[in-house]
C-alpha angles and dihedrals in degrees: 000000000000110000084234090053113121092225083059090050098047090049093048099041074046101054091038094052080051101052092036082060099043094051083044090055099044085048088051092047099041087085093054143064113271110276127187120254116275126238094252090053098045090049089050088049095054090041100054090044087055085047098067092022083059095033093115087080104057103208102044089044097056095032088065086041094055090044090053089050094044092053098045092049078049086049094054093036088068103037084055092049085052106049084045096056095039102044 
């Protein structure tokens, strides 16, 4: 793949979102207790991890990838709803 090849761009936008989001909820949760990890953040995790194990075949590969990045936004979207209502 060519570094100016649309595929390249999308995993890398992808992995950097994800990391961008990882670093933001342990910076969320170092002020807490441990917790276990919620529904929405296990499946983008799975998700994610099928993603690259599966990323030989392009579309199935970035589609999981884009479902794990789209729960765990959800994920953070509610815990931040939530925070803001019962703070």
């Amino acid at each position: 793949m060519a570094a100016g090849d649309p595929l390249s761009m999308y995993v890398f936008i992808s992995l950097m979102a994800f990391l961008g989001i990882v670093i933001l909820s342990f910076l969320i949760k170092k002020n807490k207790k441990y917790q276990k990890l919620s529904v929405l953040e296990s499946l983008s995790f799975i998700f994610i991890v099928a993603g690259i194990i599966f990323g030989n075949d392009e579309i199935i590969g970035f589609s999981l990838i884009c479902g794990g990045v789209v729960f765990i936004i959800a994920d953070i979207y509610i815990r931040v709803r939530e925070k803001i209502i019962f703070d």
